[in-house]
C-alpha positions in Angstrom: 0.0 0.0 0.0 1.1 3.2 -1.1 0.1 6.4 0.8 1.0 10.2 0.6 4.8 10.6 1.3 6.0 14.2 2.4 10.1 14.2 2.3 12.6 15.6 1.7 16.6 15.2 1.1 19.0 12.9 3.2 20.9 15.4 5.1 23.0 14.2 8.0 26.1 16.1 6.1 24.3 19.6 6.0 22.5 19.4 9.7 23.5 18.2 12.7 21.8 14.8 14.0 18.7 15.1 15.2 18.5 19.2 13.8 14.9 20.4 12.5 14.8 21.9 9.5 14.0 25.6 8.4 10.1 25.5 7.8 9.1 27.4 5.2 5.9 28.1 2.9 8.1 30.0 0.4 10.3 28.8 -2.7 13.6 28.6 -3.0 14.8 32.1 -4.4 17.4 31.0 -6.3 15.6 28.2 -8.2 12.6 31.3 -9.0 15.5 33.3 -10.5 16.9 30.8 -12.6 13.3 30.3 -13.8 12.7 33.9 -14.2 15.8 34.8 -16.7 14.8 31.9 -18.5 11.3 33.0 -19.2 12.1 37.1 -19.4 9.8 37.7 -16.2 9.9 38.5 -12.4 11.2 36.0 -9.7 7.4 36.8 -8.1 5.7 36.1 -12.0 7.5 32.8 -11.9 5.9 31.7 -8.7 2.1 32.5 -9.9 3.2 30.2 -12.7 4.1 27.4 -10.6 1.0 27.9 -8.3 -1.3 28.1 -11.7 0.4 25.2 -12.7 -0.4 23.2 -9.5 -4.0 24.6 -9.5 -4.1 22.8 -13.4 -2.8 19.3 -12.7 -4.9 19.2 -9.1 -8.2 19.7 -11.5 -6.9 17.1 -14.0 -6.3 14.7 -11.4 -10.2 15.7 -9.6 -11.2 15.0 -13.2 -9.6 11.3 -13.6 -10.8 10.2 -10.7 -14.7 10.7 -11.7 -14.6 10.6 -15.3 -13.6 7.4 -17.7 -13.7 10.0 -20.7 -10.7 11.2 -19.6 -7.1 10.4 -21.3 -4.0 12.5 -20.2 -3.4 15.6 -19.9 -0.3 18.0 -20.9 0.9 21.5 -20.9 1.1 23.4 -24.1 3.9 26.0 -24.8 2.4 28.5 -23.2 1.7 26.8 -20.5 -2.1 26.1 -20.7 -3.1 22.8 -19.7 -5.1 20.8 -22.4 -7.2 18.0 -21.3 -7.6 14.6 -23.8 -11.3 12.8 -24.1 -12.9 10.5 -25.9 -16.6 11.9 -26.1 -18.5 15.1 -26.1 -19.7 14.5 -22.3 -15.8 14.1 -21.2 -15.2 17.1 -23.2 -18.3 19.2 -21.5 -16.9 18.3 -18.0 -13.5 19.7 -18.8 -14.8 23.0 -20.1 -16.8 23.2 -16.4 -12.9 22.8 -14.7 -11.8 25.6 -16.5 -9.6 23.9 -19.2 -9.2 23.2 -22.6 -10.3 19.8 -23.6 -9.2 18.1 -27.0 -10.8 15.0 -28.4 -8.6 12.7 -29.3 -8.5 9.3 -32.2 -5.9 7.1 -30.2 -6.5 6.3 -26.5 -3.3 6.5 -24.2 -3.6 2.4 -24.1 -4.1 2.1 -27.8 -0.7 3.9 -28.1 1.2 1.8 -25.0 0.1 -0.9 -27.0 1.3 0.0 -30.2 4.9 1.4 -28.3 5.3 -2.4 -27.2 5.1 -3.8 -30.5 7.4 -1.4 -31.3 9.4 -2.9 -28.6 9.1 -6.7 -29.5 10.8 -5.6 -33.2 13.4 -3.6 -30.6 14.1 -6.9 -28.9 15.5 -8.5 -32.2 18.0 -5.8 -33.2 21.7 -5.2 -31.9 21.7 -3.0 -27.8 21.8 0.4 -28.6 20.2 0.2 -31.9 16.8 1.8 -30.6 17.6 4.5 -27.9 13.7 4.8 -27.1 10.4 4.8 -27.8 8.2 7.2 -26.5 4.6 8.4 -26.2 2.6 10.6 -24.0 -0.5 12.9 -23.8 0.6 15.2 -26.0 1.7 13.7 -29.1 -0.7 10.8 -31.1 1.7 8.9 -31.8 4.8 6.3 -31.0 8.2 8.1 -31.6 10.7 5.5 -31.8 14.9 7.0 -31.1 17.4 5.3 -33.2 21.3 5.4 -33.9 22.6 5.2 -37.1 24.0 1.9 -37.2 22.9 -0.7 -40.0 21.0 -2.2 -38.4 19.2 1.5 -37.3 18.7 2.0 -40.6 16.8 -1.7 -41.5 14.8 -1.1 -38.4 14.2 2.2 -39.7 12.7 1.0 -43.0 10.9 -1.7 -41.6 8.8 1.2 -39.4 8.5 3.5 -42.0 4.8 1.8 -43.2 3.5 1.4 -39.6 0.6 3.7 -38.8 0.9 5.7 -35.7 4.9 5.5 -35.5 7.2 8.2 -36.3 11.2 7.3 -36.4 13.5 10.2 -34.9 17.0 9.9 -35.3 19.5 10.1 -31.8 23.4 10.8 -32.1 24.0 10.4 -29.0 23.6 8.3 -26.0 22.1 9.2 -23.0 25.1 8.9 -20.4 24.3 8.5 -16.8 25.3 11.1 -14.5 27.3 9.0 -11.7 31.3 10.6 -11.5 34.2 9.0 -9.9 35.5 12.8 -9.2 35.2 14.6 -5.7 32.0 16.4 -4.4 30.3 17.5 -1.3 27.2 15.4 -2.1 27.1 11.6 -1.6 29.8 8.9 -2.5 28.9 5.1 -2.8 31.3 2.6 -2.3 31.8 -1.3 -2.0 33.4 -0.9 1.3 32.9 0.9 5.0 35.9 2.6 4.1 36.6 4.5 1.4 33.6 6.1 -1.2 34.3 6.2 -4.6 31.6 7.2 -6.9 30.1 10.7 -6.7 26.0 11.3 -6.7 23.7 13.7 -5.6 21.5 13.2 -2.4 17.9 12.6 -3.1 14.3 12.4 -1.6 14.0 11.1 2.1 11.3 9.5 4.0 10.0 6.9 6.1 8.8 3.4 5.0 7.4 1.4 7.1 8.7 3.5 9.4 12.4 3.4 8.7 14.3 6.0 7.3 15.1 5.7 3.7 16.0 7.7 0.7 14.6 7.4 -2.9 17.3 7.1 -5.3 18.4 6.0 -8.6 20.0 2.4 -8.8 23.7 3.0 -11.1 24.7 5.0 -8.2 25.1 1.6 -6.3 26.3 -1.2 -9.0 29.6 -2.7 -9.4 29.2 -4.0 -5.4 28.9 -0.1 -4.4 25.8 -0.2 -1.2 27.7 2.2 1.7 26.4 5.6 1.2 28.4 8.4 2.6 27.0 12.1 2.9 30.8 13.9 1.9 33.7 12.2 -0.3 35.3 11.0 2.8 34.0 8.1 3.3 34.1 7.8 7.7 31.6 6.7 10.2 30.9 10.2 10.6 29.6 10.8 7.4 28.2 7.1 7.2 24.0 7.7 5.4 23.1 3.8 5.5 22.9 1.1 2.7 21.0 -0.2 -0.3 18.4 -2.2 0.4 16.9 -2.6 -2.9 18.3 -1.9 -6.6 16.4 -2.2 -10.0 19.6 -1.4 -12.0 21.8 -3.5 -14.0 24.3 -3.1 -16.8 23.9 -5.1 -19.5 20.1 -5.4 -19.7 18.4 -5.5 -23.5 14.9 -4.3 -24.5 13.7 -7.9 -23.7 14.7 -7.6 -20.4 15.0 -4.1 -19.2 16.1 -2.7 -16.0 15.0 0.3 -14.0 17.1 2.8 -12.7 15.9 3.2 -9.0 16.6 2.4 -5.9 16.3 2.6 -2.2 18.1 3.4 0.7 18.1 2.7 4.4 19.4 5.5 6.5 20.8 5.3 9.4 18.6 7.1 12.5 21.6 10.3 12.4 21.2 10.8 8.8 17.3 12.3 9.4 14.5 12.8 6.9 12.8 16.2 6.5 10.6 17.7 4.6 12.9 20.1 2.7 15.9 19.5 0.5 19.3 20.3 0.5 19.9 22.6 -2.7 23.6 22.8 -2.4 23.7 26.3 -3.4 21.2 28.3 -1.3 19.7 26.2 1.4 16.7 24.5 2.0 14.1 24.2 -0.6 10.5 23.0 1.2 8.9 19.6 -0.5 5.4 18.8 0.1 4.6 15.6 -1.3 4.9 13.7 -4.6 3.1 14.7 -8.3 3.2 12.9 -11.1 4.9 14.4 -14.0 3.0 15.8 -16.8 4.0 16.8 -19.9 5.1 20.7 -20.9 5.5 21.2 -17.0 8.4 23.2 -15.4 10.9 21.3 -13.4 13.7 22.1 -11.5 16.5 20.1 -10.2 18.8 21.0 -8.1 22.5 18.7 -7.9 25.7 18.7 -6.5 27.5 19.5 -9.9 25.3 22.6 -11.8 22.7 23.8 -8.7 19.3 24.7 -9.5 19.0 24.4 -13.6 15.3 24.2 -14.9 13.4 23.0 -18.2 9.9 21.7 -19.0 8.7 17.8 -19.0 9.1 17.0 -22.6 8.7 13.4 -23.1 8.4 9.9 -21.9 10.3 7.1 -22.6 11.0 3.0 -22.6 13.4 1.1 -24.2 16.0 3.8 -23.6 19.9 3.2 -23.9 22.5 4.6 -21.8 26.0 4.4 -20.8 28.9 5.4 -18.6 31.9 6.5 -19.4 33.9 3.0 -19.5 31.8 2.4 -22.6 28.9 0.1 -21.1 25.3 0.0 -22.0 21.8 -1.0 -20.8 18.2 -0.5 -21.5 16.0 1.3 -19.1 12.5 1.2 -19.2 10.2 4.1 -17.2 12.0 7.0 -18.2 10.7 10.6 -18.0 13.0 13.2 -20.5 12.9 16.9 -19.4 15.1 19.5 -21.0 17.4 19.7 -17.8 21.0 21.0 -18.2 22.8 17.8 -16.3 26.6 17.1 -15.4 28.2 14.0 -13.8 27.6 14.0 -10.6 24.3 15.3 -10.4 22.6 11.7 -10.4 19.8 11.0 -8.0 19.1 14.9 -7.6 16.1 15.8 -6.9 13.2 17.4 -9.9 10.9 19.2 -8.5 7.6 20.9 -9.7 7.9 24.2 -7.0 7.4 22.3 -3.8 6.6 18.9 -5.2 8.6 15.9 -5.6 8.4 15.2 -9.4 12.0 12.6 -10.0 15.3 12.0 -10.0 18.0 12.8 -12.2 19.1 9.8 -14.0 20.7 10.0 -17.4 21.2 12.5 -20.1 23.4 14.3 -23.0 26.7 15.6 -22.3 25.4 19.6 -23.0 28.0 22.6 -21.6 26.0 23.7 -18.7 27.4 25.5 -15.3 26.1 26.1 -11.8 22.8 28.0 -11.8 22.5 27.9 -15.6 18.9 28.6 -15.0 16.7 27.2 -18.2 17.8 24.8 -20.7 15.8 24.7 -23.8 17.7 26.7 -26.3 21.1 25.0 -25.8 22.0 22.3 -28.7 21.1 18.8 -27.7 19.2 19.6 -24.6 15.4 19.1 -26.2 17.3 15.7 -28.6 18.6 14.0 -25.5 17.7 16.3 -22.1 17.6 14.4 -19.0 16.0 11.7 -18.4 14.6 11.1 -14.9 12.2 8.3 -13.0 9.4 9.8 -11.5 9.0 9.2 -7.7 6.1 7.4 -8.3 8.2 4.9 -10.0 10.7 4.1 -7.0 7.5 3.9 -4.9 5.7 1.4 -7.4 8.8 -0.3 -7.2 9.3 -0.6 -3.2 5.9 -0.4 -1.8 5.2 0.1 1.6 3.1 2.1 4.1 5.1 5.5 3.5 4.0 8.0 6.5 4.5 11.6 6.6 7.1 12.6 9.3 
């Protein structure tokens, strides 16, 4: 059973054990003013967006709960929120909420289905052949990501016919954004002695009621489950350990992995409901949204700060790698157009003051601390960052989460 989880980041490096954290109502200020030279308007303008945003997906979410008719929602550029149906009645109800309805020929299931037979011709080529396959609310149709190998190109032709399935080419992979250089965020290591892989600290909470943190799972391959809150590993700085991993390397698209993860912490590491953002303090966190698509998002990680984007897509079947040159396929992927470094994995994404994901994977795009938003730099729309939602990891390691 799966409740409502207010949390926050794993902290026992920025507080001392046992500390409350600030409470706060408000944003974070620096995350507003990244958002605010990104869209040409006032730190207070981009805070009414946010709120008008939330006020949008709350009324979508009233709305699937009573009526069948409705199929998905997304956000249009200018951030409007347009509502799918599949008859007059559906659309009528919509109009009463206050939003735009759109009546649509292919139901979100029609097109999951036709993304997994997408996916069974996937499963038959070389790894890294398809780099996704995506389809949400917004678009009516399968987009299917592919290199430009040989064997891209056959699989290309062989798609070219299907209805509802548009071929995109990808030049690059999506790397994941796990570093083996220094950081004040969190290390992971195979020992209780020494950390060696740097990640960004992500959502905490209690489950079951034990501490844990929500995570993504390459932070902790290659034997790596002792989490450390610095780049010193000590029993000072000592977070807790893995206690479940969907993540391999290796996997194909007939056997996907999932990049999350959780973590137990240990009772000094704490749990609030606030995060950490690195840069400019505590950022408050209410509970978790799912993502929807044209939203803002923020993330805030060890390597670049606060940087911000919009929701763009959603994708399975999606390759990545590392930088020693191996691959996997990772289903359940969100792609936002997030500037992202190494050693931002497992930050958080938030939607203002809700938990939204994790950073996971993306392309290698110049991008530096509190780079604000990221849509007009080459390759961040092609590749962005892809992210599992929070909803995910809690699919994924049910339990009776409690608020604090």
């Amino acid at each position: 059973m799966i409740s409502t989880l207010s949390f926050g980041a794993a902290q026992a490096n920025m507080v001392s054990p046992g500390a409350e954290a600030p409470a706060s109502s408000a944003y974070d200020q620096a995350m507003l003013e990244s958002m605010a030279r990104s869209l040409s308007i006032t730190p207070s303008a981009a805070a009414q967006r946010l709120a008008a945003e939330v006020t949008a997906i709350d009324a979508v979410e009233k709305l699937q709960a009573t009526e069948p008719g409705v199929d998905g929602a997304f956000f249009s550029d200018d951030s409007k929120m347009t509502v799918n149906v599949r008859s007059q009645a559906a659309a009528d109800k919509v109009r009463t909420a206050g939003l735009t309805p759109r009546l649509v020929t292919r139901s979100q299931n029609e097109l999951a289905g036709l993304a997994e037979r997408v996916g069974q011709l996937a499963d038959s080529t070389p790894l890294g052949t398809v780099r996704g396959i995506g389809h949400n609310a917004r678009d009516q149709f399968v987009t299917v990501y592919v290199g430009d190998s040989p064997a891209a190109k056959a699989l290309r032709k062989r798609l070219t016919n299907l209805d509802g399935v548009v071929v995109k080419y990808r030049p690059q992979l999506a790397t994941v954004k796990a570093t083996q250089i220094g950081g004040n965020g969190m290390q992971t290591a195979s020992s209780q002695t020494s950390g060696d892989l740097t990640c960004t600290q992500g959502f905490s909470g209690r489950r079951d009621g034990a501490l844990v943190m929500l995570t993504v799972g390459h932070c902790y391959t290659d034997g790596r489950k002792w989490v450390y809150a610095s780049t010193t590993a000590n029993a000072s700085t000592y977070l807790g350990q893995t206690i479940g991993n969907a993540f391999r390397w290796g996997a194909t698209a007939a056997n996907s992995a999932l990049d999350v993860a959780i973590v137990q912490l240990t009772p000094s590491a704490g749990a609030y409901s606030s995060i950490w953002t690195h840069y400019t303090g505590y950022h408050p966190i209410a509970e978790a949204k799912a993502p929807f698509i044209g939203q803002t998002i923020c993330k805030s990680g060890m390597i670049t700060g606060w940087t911000c984007g919009h929701t763009r897509g959603y994708e399975d079947n999606v390759t990545v790698g590392d930088e020693f040159g191996r691959t996997t396929v990772v289903d359940g992927m969100w792609r936002g157009s997030l500037c992202t470094l190494a050693g931002d994995s497992g930050g958080p994404i938030v939607q203002g003051n809700f938990a939204v994901g994790l950073v996971s994977a993306g392309a290698d795009v110049a991008c530096g601390a509190n780079s604000g938003f990221q849509d007009e730099v080459p390759g961040a729309d092609a590749v962005g960052t892809f992210f599992p939602s929070v909803g995910l990891v809690l699919k994924s390691y049910p339990g009776t989460i409690t608020n604090f």
